[in-house]
Structure formats: structure tokens, C-alpha cells
N, C-alpha and C positions, 0 to 999 in steps of 0.2 A: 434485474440486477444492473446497477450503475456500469460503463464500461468506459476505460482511461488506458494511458499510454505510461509506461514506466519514466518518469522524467529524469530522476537521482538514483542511486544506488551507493549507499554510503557500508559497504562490505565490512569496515572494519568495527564497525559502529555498530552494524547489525539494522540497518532502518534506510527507508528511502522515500520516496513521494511519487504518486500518482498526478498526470496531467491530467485532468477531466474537469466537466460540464462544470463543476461546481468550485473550480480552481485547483491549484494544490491540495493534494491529498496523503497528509505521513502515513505510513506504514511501518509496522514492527515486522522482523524477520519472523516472529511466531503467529503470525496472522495469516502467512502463506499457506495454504492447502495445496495436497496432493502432489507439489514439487518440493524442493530444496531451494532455499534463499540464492544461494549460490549457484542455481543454476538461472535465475532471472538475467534477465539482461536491458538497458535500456533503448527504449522504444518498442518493447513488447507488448503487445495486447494483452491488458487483464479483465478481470470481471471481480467484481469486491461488493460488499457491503459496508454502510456509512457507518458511524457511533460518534456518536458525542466525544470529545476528548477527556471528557471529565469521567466519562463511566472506564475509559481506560487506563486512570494514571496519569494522565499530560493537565498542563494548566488551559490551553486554549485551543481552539480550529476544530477540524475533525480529521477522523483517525477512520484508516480502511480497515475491516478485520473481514477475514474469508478471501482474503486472494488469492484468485485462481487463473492461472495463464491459459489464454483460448486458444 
């Protein structure tokens, strides 16, 4: 599993972005596992898996689903 740094945390919005190897990475608050949205913080260490933006709903980039804080 890919591993990144929490860069954004956009709380009100529900969604935020991963630093990692492959650039920017969004994230939806329902792609979190095992935690609460609201308990992330930035510069955490996560673990995610990649998807295509288009199998999630978004027009472009990629999208992290299964994030998990290590």
C-alpha cells in the first residue's frame, strides 16, 4: 500500500489531499477507515490505496479510497 503525509484538511468540505510519491492525492472523508475524518490531522502518516478519479465521481487526477492513519 502506497504511503503519504496528510497535506490539506478541508473539514468543512469534508475532503483533503495526500502528499505522496505520485503528487497530490484528494481524498473524500468517506474513504477513511477505521478512524473518524475529524480525528486526522495534517502531517499524519497514512496508508491508502490509489482509483482512478473517474471510477469515483471527480472529472480528473486520482483519488485515495481506504485511508488508513499508521
Amino acid at each position: 500500500m502506497p504511503q503519504g503525509t496528510i497535506k490539506t484538511l478541508v473539514a468543512d468540505r469534508g475532503f483533503g489531499f495526500i502528499a505522496a510519491a505520485e503528487g497530490d492525492v484528494f481524498f473524500h472523508h468517506q474513504a477513511v477507515t477505521e478512524h473518524k475524518f475529524d480525528e486526522l490531522w495534517i502531517g499524519q502518516t497514512v496508508t491508502y490505496e490509489l482509483a482512478a478519479a473517474e471510477q469515483r465521481g471527480h472529472d480528473k487526477g486520482l483519488c485515495a479510497i481506504s485511508v488508513t492513519p499508521t
